[in-house]
Backbone as XML, in Angstrom:
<?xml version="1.0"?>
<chain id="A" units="angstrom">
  <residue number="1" name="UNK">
    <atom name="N" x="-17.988" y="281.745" z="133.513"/>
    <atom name="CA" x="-17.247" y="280.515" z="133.258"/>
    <atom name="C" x="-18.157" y="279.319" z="133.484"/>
  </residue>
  <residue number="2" name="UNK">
    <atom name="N" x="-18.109" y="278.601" z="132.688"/>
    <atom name="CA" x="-18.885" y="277.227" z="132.410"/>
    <atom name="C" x="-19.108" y="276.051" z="134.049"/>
  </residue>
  <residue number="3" name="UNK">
    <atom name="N" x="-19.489" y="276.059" z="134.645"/>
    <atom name="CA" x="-19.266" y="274.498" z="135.512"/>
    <atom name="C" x="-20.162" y="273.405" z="135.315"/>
  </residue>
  <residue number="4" name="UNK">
    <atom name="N" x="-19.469" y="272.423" z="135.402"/>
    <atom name="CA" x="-20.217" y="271.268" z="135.495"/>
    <atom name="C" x="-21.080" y="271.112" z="136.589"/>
  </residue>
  <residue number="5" name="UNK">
    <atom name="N" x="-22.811" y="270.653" z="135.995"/>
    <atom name="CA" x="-24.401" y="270.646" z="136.506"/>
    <atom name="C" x="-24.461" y="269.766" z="137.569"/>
  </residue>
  <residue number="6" name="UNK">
    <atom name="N" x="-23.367" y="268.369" z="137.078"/>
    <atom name="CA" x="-23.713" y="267.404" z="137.236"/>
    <atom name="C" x="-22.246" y="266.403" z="137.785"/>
  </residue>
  <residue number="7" name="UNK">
    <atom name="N" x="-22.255" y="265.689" z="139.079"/>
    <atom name="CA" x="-21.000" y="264.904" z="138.841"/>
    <atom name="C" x="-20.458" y="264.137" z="138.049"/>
  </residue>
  <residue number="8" name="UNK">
    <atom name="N" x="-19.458" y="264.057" z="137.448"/>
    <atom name="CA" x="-18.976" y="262.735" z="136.255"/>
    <atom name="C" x="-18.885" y="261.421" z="136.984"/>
  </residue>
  <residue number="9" name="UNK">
    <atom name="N" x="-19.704" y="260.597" z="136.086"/>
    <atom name="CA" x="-19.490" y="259.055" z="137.395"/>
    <atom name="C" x="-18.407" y="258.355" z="137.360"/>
  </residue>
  <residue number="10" name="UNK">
    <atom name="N" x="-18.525" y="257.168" z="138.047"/>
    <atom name="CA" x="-17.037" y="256.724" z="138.260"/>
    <atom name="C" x="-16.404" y="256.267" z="136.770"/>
  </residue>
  <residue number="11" name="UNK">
    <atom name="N" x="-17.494" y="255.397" z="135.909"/>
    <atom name="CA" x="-17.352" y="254.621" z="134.690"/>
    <atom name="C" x="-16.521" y="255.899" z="133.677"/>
  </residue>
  <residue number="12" name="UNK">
    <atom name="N" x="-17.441" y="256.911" z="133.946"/>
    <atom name="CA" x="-16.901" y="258.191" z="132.709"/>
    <atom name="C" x="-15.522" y="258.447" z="132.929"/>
  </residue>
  <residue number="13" name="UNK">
    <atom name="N" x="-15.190" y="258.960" z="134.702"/>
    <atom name="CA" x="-13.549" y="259.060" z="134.949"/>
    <atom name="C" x="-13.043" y="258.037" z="134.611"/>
  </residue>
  <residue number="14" name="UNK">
    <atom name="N" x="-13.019" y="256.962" z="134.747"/>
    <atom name="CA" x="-12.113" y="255.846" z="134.167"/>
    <atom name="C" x="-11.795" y="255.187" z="132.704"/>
  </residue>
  <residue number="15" name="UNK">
    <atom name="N" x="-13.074" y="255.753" z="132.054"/>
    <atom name="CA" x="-12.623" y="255.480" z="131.055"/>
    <atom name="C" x="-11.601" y="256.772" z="129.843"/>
  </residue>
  <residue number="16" name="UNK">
    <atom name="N" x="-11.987" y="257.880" z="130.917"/>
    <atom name="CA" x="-10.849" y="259.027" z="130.185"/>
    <atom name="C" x="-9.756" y="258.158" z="130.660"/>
  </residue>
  <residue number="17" name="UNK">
    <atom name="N" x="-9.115" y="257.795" z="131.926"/>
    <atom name="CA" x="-8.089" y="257.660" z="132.635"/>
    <atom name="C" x="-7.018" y="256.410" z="131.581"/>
  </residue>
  <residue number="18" name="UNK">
    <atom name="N" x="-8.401" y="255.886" z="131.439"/>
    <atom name="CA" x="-7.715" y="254.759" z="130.496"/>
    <atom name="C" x="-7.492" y="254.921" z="129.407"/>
  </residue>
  <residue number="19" name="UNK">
    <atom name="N" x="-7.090" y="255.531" z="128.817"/>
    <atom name="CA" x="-7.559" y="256.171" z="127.807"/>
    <atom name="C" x="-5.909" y="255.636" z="126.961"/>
  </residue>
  <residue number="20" name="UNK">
    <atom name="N" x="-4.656" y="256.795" z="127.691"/>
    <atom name="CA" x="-3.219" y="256.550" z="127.478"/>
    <atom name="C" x="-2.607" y="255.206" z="127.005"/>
  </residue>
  <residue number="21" name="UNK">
    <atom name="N" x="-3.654" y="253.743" z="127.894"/>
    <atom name="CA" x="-2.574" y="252.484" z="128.049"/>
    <atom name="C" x="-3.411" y="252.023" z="126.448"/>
  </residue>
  <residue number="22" name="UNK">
    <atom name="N" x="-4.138" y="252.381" z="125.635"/>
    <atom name="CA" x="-5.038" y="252.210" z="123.988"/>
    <atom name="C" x="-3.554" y="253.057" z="123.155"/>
  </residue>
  <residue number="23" name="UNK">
    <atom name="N" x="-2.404" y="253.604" z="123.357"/>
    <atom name="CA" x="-1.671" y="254.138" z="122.641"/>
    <atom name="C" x="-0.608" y="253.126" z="122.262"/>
  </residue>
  <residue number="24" name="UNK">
    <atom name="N" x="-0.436" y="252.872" z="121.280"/>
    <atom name="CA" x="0.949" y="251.358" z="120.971"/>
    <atom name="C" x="2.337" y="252.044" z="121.097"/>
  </residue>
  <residue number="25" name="UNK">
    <atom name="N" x="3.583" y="251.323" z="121.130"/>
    <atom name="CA" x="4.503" y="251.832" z="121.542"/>
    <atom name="C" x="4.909" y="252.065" z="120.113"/>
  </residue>
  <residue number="26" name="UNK">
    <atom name="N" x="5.988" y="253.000" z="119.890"/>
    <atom name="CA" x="6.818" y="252.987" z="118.401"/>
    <atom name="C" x="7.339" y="251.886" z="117.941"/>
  </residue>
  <residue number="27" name="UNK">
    <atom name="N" x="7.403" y="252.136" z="116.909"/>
    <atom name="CA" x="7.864" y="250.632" z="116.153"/>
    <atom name="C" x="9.365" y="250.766" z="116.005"/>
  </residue>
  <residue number="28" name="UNK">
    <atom name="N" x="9.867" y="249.839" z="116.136"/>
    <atom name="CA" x="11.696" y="249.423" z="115.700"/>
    <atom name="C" x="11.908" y="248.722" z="114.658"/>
  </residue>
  <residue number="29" name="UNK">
    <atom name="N" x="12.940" y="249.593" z="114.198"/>
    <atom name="CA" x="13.808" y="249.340" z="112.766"/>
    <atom name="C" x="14.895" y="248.862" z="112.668"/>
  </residue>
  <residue number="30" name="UNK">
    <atom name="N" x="15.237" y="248.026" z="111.885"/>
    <atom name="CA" x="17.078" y="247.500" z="112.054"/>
    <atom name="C" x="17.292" y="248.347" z="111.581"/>
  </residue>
  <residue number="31" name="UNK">
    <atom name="N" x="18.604" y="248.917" z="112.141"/>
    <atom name="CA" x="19.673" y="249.699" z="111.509"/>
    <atom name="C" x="20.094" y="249.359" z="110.227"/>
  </residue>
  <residue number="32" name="UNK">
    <atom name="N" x="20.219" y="249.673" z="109.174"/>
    <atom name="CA" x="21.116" y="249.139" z="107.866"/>
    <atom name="C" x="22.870" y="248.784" z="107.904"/>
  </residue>
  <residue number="33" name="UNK">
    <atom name="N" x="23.020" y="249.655" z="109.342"/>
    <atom name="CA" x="24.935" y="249.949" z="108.710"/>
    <atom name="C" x="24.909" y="248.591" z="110.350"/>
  </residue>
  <residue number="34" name="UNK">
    <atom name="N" x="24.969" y="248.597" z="111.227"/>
    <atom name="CA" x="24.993" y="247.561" z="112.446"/>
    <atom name="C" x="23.390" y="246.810" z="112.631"/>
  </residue>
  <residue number="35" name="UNK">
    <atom name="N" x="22.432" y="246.835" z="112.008"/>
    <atom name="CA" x="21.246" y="245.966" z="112.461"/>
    <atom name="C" x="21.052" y="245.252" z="114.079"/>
  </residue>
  <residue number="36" name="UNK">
    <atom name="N" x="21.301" y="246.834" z="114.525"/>
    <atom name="CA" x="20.591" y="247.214" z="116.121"/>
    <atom name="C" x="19.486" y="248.178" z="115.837"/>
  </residue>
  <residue number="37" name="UNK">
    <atom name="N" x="18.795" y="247.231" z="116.834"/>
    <atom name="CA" x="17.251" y="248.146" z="116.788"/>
    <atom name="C" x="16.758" y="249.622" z="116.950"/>
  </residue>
  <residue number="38" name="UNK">
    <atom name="N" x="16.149" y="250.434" z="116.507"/>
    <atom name="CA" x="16.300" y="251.683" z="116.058"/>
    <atom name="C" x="14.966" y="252.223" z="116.414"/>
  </residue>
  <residue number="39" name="UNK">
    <atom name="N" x="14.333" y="253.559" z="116.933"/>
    <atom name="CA" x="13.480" y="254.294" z="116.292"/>
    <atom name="C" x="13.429" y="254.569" z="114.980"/>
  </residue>
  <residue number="40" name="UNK">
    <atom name="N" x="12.753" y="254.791" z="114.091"/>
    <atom name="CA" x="12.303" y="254.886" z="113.036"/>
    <atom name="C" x="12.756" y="256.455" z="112.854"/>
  </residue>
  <residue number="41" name="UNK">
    <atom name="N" x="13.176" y="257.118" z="111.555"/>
    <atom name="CA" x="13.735" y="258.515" z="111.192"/>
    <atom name="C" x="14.627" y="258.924" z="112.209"/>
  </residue>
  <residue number="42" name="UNK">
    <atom name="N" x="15.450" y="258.691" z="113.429"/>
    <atom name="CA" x="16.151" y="259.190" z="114.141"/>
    <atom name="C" x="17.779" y="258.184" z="113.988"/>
  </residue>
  <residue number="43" name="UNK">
    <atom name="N" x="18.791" y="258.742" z="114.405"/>
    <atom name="CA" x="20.066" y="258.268" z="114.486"/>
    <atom name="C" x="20.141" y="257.244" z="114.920"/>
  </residue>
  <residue number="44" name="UNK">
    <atom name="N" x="21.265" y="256.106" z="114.405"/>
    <atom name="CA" x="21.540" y="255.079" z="115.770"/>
    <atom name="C" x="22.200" y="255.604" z="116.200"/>
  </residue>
  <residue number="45" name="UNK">
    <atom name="N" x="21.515" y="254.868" z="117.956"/>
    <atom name="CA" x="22.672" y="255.289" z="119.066"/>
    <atom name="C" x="23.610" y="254.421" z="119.267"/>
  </residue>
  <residue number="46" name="UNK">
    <atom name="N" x="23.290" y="253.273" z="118.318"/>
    <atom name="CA" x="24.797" y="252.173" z="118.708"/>
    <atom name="C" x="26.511" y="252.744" z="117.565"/>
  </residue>
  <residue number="47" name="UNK">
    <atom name="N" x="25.895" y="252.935" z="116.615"/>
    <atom name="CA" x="26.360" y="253.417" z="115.281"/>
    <atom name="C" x="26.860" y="254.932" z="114.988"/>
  </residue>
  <residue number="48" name="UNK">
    <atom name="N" x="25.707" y="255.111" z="115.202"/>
    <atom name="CA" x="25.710" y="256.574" z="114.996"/>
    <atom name="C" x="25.325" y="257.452" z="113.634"/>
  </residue>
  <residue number="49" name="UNK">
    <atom name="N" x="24.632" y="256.460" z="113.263"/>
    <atom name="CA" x="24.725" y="256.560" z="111.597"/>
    <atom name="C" x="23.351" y="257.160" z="111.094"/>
  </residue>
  <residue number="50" name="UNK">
    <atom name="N" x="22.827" y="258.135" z="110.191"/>
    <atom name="CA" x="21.533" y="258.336" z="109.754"/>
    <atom name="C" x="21.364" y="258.386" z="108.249"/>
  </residue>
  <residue number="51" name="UNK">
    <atom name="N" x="20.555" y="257.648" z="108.002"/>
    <atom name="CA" x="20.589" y="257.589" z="105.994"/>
    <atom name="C" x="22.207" y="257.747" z="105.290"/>
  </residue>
  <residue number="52" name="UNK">
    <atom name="N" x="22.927" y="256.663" z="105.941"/>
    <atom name="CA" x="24.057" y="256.145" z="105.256"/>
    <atom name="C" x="25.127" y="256.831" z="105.810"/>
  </residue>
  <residue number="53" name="UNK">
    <atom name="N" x="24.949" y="258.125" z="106.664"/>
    <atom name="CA" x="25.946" y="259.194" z="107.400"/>
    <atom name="C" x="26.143" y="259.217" z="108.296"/>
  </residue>
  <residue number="54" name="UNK">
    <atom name="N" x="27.628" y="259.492" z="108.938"/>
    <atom name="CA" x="27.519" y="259.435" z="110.196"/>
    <atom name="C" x="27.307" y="260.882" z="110.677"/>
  </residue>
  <residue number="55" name="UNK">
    <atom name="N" x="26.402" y="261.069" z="111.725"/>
    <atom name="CA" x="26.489" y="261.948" z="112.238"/>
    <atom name="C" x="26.468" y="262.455" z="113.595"/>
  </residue>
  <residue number="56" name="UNK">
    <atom name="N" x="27.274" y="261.134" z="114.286"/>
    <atom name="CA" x="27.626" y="261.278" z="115.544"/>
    <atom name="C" x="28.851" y="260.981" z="116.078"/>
  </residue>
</chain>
């Protein structure tokens, strides 16, 4: 099994660490049927509604 030769320095750990907060959050969609803010392809949860249906 492989080990590392050498310690990783501090700069290298931190910049993996940081790595997560470079990810953007999802974007929001108005709803069409109530125009409350939405994930994108998933149901509203105010509504309940998905591509014109309800399905909640």
């Amino acid at each position: 099994m492989g080990v590392p030769k050498r310690r990783q320095s501090h700069a290298r750990k931190n910049k993996r660490r940081s790595e997560w907060r470079k990810i953007d959050a999802p974007g929001l969609v108005e709803c069409p049927q109530c125009h409350a803010l939405k994930l994108p392809h998933r149901a509203c949860l105010a509504c309940g509604y998905y591509k014109g249906k309800s399905v909640m």
